[in-house]
LONUVEX-653047 format. One record per atom (N, C-alpha, C, O): x, y, z; residue in three letters. Coordinates in steps of 0.1 Angstrom, whole numbers, padded with zeros to 4 digits, always signed. Each point is the difference from the previous one (the first is absolute). Last residue first. Layout:
N
XYZAla/...
//
This chain:
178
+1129+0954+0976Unk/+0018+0007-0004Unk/-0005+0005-0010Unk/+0007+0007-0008Unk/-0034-0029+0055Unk/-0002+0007-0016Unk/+0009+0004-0007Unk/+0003+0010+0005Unk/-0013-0045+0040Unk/+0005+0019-0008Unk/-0003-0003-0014Unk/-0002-0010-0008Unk/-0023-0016+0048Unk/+0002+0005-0014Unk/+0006+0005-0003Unk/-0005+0010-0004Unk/+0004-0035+0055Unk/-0004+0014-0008Unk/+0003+0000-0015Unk/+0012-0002-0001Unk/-0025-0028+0048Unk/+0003+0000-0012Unk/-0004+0010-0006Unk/-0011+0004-0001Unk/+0010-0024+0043Unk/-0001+0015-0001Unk/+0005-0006-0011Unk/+0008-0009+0003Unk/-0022-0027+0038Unk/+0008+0004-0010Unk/-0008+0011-0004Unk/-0011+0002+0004Unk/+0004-0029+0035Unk/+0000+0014+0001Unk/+0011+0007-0011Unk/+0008+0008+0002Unk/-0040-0055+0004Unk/+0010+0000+0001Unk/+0001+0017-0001Unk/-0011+0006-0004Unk/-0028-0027+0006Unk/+0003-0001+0015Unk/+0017+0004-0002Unk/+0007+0002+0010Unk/-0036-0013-0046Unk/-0003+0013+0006Unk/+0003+0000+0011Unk/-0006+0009+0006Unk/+0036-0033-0044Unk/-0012-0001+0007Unk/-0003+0014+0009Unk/+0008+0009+0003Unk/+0011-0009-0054Unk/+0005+0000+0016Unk/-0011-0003+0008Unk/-0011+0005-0002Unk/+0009-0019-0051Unk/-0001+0018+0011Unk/+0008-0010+0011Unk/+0004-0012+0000Unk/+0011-0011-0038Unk/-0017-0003+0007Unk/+0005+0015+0005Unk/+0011+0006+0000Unk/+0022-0019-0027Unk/-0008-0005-0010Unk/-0015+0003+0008Unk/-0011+0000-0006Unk/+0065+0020+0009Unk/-0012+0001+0009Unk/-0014-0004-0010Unk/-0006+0008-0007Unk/+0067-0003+0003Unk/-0013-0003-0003Unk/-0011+0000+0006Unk/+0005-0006+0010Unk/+0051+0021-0015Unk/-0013-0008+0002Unk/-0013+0005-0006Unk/-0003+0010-0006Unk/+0045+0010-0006Unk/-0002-0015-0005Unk/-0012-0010+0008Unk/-0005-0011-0004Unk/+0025+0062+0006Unk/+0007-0011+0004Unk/-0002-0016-0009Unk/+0008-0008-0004Unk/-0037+0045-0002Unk/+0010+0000-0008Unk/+0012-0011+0003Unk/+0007-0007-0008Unk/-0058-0005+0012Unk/+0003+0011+0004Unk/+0018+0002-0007Unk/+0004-0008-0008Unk/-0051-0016+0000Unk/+0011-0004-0002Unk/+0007+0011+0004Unk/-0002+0009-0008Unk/-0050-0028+0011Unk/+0010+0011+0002Unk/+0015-0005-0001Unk/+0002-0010+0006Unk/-0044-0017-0025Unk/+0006+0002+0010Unk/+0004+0012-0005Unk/-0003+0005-0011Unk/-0039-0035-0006Unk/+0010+0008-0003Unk/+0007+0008+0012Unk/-0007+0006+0008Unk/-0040-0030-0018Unk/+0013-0007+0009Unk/+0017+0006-0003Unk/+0011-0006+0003Unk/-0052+0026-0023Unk/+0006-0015-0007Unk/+0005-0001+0004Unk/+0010-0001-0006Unk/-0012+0050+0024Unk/-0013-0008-0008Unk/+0008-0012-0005Unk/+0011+0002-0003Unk/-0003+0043+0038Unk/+0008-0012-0008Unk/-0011-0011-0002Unk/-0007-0005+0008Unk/-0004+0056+0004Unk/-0001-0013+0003Unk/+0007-0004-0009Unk/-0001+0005-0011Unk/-0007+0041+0036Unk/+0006-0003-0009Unk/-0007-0017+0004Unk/-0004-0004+0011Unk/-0024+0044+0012Unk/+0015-0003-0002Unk/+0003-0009-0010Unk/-0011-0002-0006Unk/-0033+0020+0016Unk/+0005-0009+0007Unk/+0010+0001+0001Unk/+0003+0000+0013Unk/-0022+0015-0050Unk/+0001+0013+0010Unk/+0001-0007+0016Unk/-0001+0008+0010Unk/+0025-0033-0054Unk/-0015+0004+0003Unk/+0001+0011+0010Unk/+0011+0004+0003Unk/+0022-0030-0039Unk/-0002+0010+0010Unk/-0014+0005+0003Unk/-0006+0006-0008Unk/+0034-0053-0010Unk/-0008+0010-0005Unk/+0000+0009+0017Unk/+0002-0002+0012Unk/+0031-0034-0043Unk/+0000+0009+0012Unk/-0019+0003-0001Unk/-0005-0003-0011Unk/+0021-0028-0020Unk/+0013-0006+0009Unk/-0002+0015+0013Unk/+0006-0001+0011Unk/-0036-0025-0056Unk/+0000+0006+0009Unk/+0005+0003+0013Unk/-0005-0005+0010Unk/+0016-0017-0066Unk/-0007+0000+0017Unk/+0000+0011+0007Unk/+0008+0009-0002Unk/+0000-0035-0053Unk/+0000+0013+0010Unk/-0004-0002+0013Unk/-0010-0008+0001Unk/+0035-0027-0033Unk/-0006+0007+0006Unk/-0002+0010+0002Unk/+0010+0006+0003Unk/+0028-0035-0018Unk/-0009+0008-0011Unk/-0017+0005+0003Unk/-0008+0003-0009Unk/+0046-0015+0045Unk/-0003-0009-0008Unk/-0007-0004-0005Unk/-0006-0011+0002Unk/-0002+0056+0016Unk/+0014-0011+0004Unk/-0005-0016-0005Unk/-0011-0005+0002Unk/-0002+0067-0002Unk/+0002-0015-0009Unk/+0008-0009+0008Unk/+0011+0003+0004Unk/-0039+0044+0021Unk/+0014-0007-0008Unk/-0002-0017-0004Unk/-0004-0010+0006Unk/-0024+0056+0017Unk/+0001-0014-0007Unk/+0011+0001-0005Unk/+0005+0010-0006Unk/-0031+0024+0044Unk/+0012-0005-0006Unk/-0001-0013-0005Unk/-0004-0009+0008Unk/-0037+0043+0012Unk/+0003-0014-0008Unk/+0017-0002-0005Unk/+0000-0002-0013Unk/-0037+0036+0043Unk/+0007+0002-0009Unk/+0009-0012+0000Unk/+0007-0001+0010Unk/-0059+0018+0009Unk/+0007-0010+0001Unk/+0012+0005-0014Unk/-0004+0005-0011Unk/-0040+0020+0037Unk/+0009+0000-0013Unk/+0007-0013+0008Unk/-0002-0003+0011Unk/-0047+0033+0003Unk/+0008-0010+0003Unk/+0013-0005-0010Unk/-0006-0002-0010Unk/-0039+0040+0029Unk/+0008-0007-0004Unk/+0016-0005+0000Unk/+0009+0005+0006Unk/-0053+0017+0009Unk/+0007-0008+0010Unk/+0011-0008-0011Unk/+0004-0012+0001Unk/-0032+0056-0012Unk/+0007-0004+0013Unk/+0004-0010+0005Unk/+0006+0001+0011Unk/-0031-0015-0050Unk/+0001+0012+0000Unk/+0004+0000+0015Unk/-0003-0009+0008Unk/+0009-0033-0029Unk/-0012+0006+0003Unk/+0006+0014+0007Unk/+0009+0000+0009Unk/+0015-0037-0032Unk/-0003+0015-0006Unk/-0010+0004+0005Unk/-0008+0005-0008Unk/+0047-0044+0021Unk/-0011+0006+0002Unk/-0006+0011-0007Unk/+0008+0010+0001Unk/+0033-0034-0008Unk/-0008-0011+0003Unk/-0010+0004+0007Unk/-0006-0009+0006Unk/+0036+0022-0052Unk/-0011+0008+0010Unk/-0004-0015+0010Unk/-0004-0010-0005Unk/+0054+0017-0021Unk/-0013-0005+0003Unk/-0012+0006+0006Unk/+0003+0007+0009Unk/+0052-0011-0036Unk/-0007+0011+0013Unk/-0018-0008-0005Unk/-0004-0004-0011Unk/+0058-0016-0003Unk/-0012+0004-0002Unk/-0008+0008+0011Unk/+0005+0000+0011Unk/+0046-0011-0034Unk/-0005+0001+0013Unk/-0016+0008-0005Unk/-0002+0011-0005Unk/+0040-0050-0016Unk/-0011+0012-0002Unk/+0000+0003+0012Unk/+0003-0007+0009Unk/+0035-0027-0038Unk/-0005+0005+0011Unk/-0010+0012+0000Unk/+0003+0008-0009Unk/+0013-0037-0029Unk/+0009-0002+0011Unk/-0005+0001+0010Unk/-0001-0010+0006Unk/-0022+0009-0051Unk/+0002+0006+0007Unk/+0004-0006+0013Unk/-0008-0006+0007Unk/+0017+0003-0059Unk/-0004-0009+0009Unk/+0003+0012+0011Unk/+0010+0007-0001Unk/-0006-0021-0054Unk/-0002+0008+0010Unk/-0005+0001+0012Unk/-0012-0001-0002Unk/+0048-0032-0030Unk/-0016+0001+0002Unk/-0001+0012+0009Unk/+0009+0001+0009Unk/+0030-0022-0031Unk/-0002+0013-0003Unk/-0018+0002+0003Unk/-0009+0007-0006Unk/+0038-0041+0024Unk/-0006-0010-0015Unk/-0009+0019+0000Unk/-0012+0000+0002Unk/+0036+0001+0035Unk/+0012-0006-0009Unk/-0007-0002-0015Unk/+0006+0001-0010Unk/-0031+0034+0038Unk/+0005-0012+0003Unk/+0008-0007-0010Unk/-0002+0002-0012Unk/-0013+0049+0024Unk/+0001-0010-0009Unk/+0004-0011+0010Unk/+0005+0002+0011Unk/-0033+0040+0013Unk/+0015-0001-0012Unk/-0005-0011-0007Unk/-0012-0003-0001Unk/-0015+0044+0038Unk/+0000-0016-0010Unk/+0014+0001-0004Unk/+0007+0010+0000Unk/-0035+0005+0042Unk/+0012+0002-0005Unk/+0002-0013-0011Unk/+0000-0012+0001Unk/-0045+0049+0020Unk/+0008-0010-0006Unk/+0011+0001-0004Unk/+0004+0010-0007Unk/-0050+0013+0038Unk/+0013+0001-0005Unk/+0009-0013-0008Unk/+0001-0010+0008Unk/-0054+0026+0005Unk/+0006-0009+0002Unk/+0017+0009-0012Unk/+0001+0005-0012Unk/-0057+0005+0036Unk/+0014+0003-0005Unk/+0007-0009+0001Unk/-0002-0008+0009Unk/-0037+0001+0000Unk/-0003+0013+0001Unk/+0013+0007-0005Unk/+0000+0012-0002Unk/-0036-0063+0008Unk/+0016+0011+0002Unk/+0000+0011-0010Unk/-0007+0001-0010Unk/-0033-0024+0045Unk/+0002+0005-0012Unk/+0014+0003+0002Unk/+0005+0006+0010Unk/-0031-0023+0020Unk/+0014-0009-0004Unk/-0001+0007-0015Unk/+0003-0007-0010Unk/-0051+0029+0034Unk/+0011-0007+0005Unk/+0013-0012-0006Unk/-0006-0011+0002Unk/-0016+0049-0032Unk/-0006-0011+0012Unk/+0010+0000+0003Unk/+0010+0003-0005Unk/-0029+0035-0026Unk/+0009-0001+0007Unk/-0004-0015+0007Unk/-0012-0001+0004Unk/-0005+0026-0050Unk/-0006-0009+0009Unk/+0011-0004+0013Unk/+0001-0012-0002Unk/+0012+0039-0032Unk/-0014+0006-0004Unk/-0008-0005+0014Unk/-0008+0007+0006Unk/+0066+0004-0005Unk/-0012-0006-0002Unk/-0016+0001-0004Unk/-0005+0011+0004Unk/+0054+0008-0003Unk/-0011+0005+0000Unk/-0012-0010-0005Unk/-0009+0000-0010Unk/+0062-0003+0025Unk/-0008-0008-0003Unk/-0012+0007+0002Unk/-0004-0002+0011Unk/+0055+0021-0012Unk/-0014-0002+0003Unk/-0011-0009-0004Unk/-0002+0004-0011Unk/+0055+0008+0028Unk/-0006-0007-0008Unk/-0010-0003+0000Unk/-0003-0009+0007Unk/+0040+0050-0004Unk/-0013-0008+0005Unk/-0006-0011-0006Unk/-0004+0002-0012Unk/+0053+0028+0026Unk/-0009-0012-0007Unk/-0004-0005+0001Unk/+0002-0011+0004Unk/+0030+0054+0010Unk/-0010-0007+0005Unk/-0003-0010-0009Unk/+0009+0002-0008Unk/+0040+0036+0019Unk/-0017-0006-0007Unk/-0006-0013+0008Unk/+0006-0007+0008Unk/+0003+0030+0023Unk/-0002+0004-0016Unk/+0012-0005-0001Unk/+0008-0002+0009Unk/-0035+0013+0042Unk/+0005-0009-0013Unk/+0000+0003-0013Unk/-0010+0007-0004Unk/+0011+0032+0038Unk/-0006-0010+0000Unk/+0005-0008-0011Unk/+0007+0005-0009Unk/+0011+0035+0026Unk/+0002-0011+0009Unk/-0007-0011-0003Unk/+0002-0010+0007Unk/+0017+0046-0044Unk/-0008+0000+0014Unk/+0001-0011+0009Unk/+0011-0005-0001Unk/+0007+0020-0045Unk/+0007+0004+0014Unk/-0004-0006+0014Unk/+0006-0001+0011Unk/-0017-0019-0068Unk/-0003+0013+0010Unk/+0014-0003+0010Unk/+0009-0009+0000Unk/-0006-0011-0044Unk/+0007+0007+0007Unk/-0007+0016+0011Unk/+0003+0011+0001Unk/-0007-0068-0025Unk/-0008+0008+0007Unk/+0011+0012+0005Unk/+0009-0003+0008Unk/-0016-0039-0035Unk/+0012+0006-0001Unk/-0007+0012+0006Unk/-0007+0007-0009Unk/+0001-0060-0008Unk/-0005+0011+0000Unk/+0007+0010+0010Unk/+0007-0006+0008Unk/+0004-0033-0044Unk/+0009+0005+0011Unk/-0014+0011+0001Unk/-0003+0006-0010Unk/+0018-0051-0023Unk/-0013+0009+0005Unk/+0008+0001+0015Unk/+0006-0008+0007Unk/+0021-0013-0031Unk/-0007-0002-0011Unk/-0011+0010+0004Unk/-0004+0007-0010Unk/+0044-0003+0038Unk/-0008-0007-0003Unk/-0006-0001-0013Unk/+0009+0004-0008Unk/+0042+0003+0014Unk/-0010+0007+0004Unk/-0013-0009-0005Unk/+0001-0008-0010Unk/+0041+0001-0017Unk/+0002-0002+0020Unk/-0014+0004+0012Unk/+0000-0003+0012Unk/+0005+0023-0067Unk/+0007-0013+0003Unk/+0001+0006+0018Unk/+0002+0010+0006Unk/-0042+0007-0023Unk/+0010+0001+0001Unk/+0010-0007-0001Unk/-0006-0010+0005Unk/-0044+0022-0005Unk/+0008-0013-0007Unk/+0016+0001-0001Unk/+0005-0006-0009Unk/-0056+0030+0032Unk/+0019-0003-0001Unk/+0007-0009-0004Unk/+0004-0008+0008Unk/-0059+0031+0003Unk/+0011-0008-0007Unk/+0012+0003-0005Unk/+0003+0007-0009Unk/-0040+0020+0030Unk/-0003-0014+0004Unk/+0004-0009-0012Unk/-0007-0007-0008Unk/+0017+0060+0041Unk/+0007-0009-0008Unk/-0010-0020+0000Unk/+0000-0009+0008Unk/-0022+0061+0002Unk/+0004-0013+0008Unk/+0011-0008-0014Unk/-0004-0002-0012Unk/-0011+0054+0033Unk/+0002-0005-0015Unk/+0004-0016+0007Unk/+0008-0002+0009Unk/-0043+0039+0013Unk/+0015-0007+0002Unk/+0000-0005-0014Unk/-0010-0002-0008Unk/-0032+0019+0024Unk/+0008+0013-0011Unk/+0015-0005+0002Unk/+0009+0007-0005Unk/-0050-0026+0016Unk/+0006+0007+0012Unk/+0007+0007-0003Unk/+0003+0010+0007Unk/-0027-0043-0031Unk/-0004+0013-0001Unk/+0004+0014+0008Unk/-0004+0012-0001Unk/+0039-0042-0024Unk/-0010-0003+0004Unk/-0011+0010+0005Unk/+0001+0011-0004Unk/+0036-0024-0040Unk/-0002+0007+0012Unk/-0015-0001+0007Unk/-0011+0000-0006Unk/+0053-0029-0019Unk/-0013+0006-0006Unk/-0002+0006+0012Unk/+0007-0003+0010Unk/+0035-0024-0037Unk/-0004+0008+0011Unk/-0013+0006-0004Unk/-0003+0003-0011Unk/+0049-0042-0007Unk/-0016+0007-0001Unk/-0007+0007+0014Unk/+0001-0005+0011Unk/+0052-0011-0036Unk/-0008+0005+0012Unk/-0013+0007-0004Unk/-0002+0010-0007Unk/+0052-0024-0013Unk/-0009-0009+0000Unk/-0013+0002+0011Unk/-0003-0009+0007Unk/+0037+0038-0023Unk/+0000-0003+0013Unk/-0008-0018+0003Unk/+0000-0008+0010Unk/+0007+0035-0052Unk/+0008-0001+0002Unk/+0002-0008+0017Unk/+0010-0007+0003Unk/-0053+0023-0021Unk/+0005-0011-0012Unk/+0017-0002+0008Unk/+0001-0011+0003Unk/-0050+0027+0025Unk/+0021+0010-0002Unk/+0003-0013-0008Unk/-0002-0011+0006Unk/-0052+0020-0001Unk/+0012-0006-0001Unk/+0012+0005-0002Unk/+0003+0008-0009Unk/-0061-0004+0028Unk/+0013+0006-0012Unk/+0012-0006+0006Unk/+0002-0003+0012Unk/-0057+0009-0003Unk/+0007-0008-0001Unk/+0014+0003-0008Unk/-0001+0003-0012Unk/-0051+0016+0038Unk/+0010-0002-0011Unk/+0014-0009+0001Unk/+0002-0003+0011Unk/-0032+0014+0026Unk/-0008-0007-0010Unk/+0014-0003-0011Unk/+0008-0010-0001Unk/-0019+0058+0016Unk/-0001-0010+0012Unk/-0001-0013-0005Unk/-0012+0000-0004Unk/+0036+0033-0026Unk/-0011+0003+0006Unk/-0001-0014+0009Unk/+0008-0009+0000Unk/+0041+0031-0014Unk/-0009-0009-0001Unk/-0013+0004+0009Unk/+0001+0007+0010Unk/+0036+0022-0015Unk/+0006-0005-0010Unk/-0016-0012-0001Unk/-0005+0000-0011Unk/+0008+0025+0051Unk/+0002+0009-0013Unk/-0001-0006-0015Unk/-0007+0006-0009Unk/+0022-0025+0048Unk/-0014+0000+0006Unk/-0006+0008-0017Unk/-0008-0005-0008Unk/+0057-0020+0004Unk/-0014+0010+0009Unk/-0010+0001-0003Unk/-0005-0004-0010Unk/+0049-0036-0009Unk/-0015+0016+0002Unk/+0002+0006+0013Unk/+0007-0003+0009Unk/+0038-0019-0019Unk/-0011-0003+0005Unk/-0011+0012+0000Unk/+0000+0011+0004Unk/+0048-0030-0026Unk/-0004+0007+0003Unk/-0016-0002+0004Unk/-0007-0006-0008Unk/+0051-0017-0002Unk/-0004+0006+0016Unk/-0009+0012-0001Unk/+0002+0009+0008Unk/+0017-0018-0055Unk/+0000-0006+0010Unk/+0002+0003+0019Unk/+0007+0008+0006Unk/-0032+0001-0057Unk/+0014+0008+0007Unk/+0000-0011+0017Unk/-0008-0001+0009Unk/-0024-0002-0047Unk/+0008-0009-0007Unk/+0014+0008+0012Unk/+0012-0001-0003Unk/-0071-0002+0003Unk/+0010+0010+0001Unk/+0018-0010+0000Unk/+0001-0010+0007Unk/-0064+0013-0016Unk/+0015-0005+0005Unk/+0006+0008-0003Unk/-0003+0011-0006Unk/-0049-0020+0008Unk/+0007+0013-0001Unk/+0016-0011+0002Unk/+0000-0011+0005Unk/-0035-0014-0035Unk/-0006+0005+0016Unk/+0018+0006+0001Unk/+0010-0003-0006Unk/-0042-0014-0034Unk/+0010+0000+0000Unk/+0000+0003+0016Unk/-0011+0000+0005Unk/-0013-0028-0047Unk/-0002+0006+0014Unk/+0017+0006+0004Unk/+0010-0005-0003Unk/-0038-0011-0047Unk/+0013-0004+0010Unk/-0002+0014+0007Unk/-0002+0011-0004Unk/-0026-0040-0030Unk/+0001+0013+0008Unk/+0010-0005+0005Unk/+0003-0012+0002Unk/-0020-0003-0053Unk/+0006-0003+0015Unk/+0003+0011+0011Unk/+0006+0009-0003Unk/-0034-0027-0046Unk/+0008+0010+0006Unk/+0002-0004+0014Unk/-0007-0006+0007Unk/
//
């Protein structure tokens, strides 16, 4: 004999629980919207999947008012035994390659490089593939940023900057961000 599980849905389109409709935890689906939603303990209903055509594959979907961040995404690493160059999260961008192999393009990893209590320490890791490698092309310490493997700055114009600036020169180089 066979169980089949069933969890709350609803086939009317755009339509979204309440607080009412789901216990904290629970999990329920709009079939017509393509849209899974569960509620948290805060009593918000979080949208955590949209398969929409055009729209993410995962969209979290925060409709407080307030002033603080939302939504959020924690990635916890509840360690039993915490050390130091432990990783602690890691994000991935995988696809295909021509011979349909799966293959991760680029990651951005997070690190402990200290866990002694108050004084701790993180390092966050940008890697990207280049000729069928992975490498280490940024990392961000609580130092500031470093270009790792003799790897340059290529700015939009077209130049380039492969060494820092010497310390006697009175250059300002700024990051934007777009």
């Amino acid at each position: 004999m066979s169980n089949v599980i069933k969890i709350k849905r609803s086939e009317t389109a755009d339509s979204i629980p309440t607080t009412s409709d789901l216990a904290i935890g629970e999990i329920c689906m709009n079939v017509t919207d393509q849209k899974l939603y569960t509620r948290k303990s805060d009593n918000s209903i979080v949208t955590i999947s949209d398969v929409t055509t055009g729209k993410s594959s995962l969209e979290l979907v925060s409709d407080d008012a307030g002033a603080t961040a939302g939504p959020t995404l924690d990635l916890y690493r509840n360690s039993f035994s915490p050390f130091d160059s432990d990783d602690i999260g890691e994000i991935k961008f995988q696809g295909e390659n021509d011979n349909s192999d799966k293959v991760v393009f680029a990651k951005i990893t997070s690190k402990v490089t200290d866990a002694s209590a108050s004084t701790e320490d993180a390092i966050l890791e940008f890697h990207v593939q280049e000729a069928g490698s992975s490498s280490t092309v940024i990392q961000i310490k609580g130092d500031g940023i470093h270009i790792t493997s003799g790897n340059k700055i290529t700015f939009a114009d077209g130049t380039s900057m492969s060494t820092a600036p010497a310390a006697s020169n009175s250059v300002t180089m700024a990051i934007a961000l777009g």
